[in-house]
N, C-alpha and C positions, 0 to 999 in steps of 0.2 A: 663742901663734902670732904671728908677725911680719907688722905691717899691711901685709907688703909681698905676703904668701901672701892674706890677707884678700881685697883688691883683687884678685886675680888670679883668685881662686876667684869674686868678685862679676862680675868679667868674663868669666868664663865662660858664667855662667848667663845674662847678657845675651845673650849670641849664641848659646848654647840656644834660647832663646825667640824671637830674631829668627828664627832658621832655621824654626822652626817656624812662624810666622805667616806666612812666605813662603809654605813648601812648602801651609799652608792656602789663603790667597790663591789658589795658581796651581791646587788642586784644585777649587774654586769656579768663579774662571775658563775652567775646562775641560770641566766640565759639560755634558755631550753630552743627558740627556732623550728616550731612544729607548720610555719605558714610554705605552701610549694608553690605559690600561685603567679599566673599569668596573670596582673590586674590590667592592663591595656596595652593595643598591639597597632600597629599599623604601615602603611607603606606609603613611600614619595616616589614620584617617577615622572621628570619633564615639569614638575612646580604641580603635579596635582596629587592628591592627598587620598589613602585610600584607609579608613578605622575599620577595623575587625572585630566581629559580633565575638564574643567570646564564653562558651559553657564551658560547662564543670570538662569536658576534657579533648576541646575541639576549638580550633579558630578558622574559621569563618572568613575570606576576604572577598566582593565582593566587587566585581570590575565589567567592564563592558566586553560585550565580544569582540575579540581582534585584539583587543590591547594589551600590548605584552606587561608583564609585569618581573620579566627580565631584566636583573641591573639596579632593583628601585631599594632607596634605601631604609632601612627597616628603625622602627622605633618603640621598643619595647620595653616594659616597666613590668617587677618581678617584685617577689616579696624580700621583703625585708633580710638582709645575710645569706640571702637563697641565690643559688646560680642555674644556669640553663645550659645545657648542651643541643644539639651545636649553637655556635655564639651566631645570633643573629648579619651581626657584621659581615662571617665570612660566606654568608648564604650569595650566592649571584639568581641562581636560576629559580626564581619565585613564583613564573606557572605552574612549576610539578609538584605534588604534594608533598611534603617533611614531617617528619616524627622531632618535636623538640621533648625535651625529659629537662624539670624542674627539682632541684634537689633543694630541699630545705636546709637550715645551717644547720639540723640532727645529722642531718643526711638520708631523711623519710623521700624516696622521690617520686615525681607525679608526673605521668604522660599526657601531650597534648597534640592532636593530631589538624598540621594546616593542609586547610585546602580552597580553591580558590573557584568558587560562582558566579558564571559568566550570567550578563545580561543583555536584554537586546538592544540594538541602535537603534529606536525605529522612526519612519519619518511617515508624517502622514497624512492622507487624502492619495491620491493618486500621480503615475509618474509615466510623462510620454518621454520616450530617445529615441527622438529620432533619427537621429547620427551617432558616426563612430564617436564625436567628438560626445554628444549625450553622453554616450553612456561610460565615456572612459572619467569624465568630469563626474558624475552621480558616484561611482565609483568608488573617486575620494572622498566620499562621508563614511564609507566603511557601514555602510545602513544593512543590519541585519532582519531589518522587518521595513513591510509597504503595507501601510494599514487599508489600502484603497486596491486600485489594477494600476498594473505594468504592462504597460503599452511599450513590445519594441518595434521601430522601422514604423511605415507606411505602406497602406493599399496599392498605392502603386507609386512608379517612380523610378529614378536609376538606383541603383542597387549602393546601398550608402554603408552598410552595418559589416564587418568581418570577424570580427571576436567581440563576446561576451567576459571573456577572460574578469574583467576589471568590478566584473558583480561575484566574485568568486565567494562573498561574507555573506551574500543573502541567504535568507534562509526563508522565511516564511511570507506571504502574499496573502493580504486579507481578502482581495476579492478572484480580479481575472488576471491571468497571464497570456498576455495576445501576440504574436511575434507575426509582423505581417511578411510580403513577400520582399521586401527591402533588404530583409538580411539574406547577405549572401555564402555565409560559411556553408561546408559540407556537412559539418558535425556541428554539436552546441556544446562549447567548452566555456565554461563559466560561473553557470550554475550548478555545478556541482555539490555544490550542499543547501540547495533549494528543500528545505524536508516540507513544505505543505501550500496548497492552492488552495484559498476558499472557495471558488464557484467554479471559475471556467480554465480550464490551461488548451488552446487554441492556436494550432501551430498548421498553418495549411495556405497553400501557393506556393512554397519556398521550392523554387526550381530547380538549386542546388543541393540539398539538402537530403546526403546519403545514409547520414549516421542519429538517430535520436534517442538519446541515452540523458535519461535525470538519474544518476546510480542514487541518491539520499533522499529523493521523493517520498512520502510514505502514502499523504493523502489529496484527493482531490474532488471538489466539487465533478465535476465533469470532465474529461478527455477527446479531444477531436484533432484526428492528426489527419490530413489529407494532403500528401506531396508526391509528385509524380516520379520521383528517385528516390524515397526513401526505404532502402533496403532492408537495416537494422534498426529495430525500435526493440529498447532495453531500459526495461523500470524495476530492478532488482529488489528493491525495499517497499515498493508499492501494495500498499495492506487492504482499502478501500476506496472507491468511485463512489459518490454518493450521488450522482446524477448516472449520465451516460459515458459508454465506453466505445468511442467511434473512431474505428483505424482504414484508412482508405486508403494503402499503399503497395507495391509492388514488391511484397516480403520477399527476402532470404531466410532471415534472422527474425524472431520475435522470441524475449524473452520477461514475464510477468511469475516469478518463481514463489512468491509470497501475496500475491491479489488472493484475498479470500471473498470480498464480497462486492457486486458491483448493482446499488440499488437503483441506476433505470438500464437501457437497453444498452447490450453487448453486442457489436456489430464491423462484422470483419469483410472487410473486399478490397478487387482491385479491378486495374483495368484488363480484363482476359484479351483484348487484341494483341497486349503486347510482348506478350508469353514470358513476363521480364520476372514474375513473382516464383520464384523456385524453391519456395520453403513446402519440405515435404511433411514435419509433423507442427501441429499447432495446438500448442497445449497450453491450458491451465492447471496447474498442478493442486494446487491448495483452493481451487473458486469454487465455494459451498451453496453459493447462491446470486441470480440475477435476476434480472424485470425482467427481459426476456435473451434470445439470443441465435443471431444470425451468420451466417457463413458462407459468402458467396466466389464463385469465379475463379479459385486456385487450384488449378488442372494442375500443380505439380506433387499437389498434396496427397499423400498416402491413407494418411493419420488425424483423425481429430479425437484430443486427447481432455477426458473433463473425469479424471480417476476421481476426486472429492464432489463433484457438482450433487446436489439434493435438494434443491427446488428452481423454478423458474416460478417468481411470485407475479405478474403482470402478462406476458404474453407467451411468443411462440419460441421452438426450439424449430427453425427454419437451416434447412442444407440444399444451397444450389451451384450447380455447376461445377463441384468437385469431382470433375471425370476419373482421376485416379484412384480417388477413396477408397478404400476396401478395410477400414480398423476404424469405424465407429463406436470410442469407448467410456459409456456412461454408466457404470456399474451402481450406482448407489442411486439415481436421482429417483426420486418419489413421488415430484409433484409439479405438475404443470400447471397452469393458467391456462395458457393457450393451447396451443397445435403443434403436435408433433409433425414438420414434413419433413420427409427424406424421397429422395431428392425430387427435384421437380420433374413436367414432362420434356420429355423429345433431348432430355442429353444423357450420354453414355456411361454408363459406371460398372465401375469393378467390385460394388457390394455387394457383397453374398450371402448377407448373417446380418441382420437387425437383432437386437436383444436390448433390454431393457428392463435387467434380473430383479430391478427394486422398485420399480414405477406403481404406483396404486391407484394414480390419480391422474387425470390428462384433461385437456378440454377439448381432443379428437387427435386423429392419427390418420394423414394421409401419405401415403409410402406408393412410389411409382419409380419402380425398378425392376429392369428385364431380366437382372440377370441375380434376382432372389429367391434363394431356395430353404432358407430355414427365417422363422418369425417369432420369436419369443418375448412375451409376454408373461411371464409365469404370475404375477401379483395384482395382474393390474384387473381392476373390479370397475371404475368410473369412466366412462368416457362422457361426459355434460356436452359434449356436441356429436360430432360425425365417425364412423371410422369407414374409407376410402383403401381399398388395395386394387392399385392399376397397373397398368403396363404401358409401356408407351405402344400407341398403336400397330407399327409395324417394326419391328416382329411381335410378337406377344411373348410375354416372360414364359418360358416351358420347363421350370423347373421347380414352382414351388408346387408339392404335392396335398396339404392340409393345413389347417389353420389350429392348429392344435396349441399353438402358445398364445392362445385367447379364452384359455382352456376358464382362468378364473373371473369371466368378462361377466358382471353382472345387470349395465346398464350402458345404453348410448343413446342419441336420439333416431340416429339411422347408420345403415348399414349399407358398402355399394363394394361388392369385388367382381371385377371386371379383367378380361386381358390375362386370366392366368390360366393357360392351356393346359397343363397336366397337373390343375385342381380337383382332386375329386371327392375329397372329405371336408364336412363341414361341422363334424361332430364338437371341434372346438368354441362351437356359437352357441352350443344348447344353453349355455345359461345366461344368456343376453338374449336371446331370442321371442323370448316373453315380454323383453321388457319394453319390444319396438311395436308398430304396426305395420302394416302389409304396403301399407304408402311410403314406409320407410325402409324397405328392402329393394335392395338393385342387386341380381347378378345374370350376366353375361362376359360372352368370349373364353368363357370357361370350359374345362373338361366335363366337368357338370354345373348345370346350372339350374338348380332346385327353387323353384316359387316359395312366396311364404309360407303359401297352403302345405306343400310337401312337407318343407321344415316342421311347423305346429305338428306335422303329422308320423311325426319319428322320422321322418326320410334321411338321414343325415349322408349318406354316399351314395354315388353311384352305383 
């Protein structure tokens, strides 16, 4: 080959390469940088590893409950000449949520918002402690879920259990919560963020035990509290009972501020020998509905307080033994199952006013009260069993004068007033009075006391 081809071919390849380092050059130079993106995120913390779900303007991390994610250190990948504020690096505190901003190498910038989605711990089948030493050891799994029942303490036995403290991460219980008489605290500090019982939550014998407060409760299969000292029982966040609502204690304090609905029977009492229950109003505030509901033996009580209540869907609305009573207030309820009684025979009371502005529907109404002088009924049309107005025998009630808030009564099976001495209208029966038989009318001990035949026959006063 002739140096002269040599050269020629050597100068070619030079201006190969120059064109080439231009046309690089000027793509560099032209670099536009329109990408802002977060492509992958993550966190390290004690050798374990946490990757972040990442959408178009959200990252997602994604940790157990209880585990802090304080301190841990951050690994993040960004597009291409694009930068982030703040710099991952100088983050510490990684529980609390962050606004990061993605700025492209334009300088187009894109927001991404972190935040971090606890999960449970949970361990499962079921779990006996029966010591302090149980449950301080259980403790340390940090277990936010019992997929079975939690068994604390034993039936009987010395008294082994002093704080709960150490289950303070539980939250949820698949089945029962049973805490027998072994635990010896006054109060239950521990589970405080217990939010739900599947079946049963069963706290009764505990001979200590003054204070019962789940403040992060919301639901429960059942409730049954029975302790001979427990004063205060407080379920602030408690929404629904899907069984029974069974408190056998010797209240001061009772507070249920959010129970709306309690689907089997609601049942309050204590021991009256020991005159230790001094709660004088007992209310439900927001309770729109139960299977049935009973009230027994708190001579200190003033007040029974059911402003929301509107049905009893299973049984009776039963009140005994509240010698104080005198503000019985169920303004809205409409519909019974069972039986209305207020109060039973042969104890004393300061009710003076039965009403019952919204009730349509009952499944009978027995009322035995000496010392009642007004009865209102204005709506109610059904009684599908009995209606009973008595006195206790001696004295006999001398103050209610007519039945007049029976005024819209369309139907019952029988009818018995007895024991009210300065009775003497009954014009409030005419429109139920058709609908019974002569075998289903009782009155005496009355002011007047008109046979069936009289009533069929207009008599309605004396």
């Amino acid at each position: 080959m002739s140096p002269f081809n040599i050269n020629r071919t050597a100068v070619s390849l030079l201006l190969v390469a120059g064109l080439s380092m231009a046309a690089c050059k000027k793509t560099n130079d032209n670099f536009q940088g329109h990408d802002n993106f977060i492509t992958s995120f993550s966190l390290k913390k004690g050798g374990i590893s946490f990757s972040a779900a990442i959408t178009d303007s959200s990252i997602i991390i994604t940790a157990p409950d209880g585990f802090s994610l304080d301190s841990a250190i951050a690994t993040v990948a960004i597009s291409e000449n694009a930068s982030i504020y703040p710099k991952p690096s100088a983050i510490v505190e990684w529980d609390d949520e962050s606004l990061f901003v993605v700025d492209a190498h334009n300088g187009e910038p894109k927001s991404y918002k972190y935040t971090v989605r606890r999960s449970s711990i949970p361990v499962n089948g079921s779990v006996v402690l029966a010591t302090q030493a149980d449950v301080d050891a259980f403790g340390k799994l940090g277990a936010t879920e019992i997929t079975g029942n939690l068994i604390i303490g034993a039936p009987a036995g010395t008294d082994s259990i002093t704080s709960l403290a150490a289950l303070y991460k539980l939250k949820k219980i698949g089945y029962s919560l049973v805490i027998y008489p072994t635990f010896a605290a006054t109060d239950i500090v521990g589970l405080d963020n217990l939010q739900s019982v599947g079946t049963e939550l069963k706290i009764e014998g505990l001979n200590d035990l003054v204070t019962m407060a789940l403040p992060s409760l919301a639901n429960a299969g059942s409730i049954s509290i029975n302790n001979p000292l427990s004063e205060t029982v407080t379920f602030p966040k408690l929404t629904h009972v899907s069984g029974a609502l069974n408190i056998n204690a010797p209240l001061n304090s009772m507070s249920f501020p959010n129970l709306s609905q309690v689907d089997g029977d609601l049942a309050l009492t204590t021991d009256p020998s020991t005159g230790a229950a001094l709660i004088e109003d007992l209310s439900f505030p927001v309770l729109t509905s139960a299977g049935s509901i009973a009230v027994s033996n708190f001579r200190q009580t003033t007040k029974l307080d059911l402003p929301s209540l509107t049905t009893l869907s299973t049984g009776d609305l039963n009140i005994s033994n509240l010698t104080a009573l005198y503000n019985l207030n169920c303004p809205v309820l409409q519909k019974t199952k069972g039986i209305i009684t207020i109060p039973d025979p042969y104890v004393a009371t300061r009710l003076t006013q039965i009403s019952f502005p919204a009730l349509t529907q009952t499944g009978g109404v027995a009322i035995t009260i000496n010392s009642l002088n007004s009865i209102d009924f204005p709506v109610l049309t059904t009684i599908t069993g009995n209606l009973n107005i008595d006195a206790q025998s001696y004295p006999a009630n001398t103050t209610l004068t007519n039945l007049d808030g029976f005024a819209a009564l369309k139907s019952a099976q029988s009818i018995s007033i007895t024991g009210q001495s300065a009775l003497t209208s009954f014009k409030g029966l005419q429109g139920v009075i058709p609908a019974i038989t002569a075998a289903g009318w009782t009155a005496w001990g009355n002011a007047y006391n008109p046979s069936y035949a009289d009533l069929a026959a207009g008599n309605w006063t004396n």
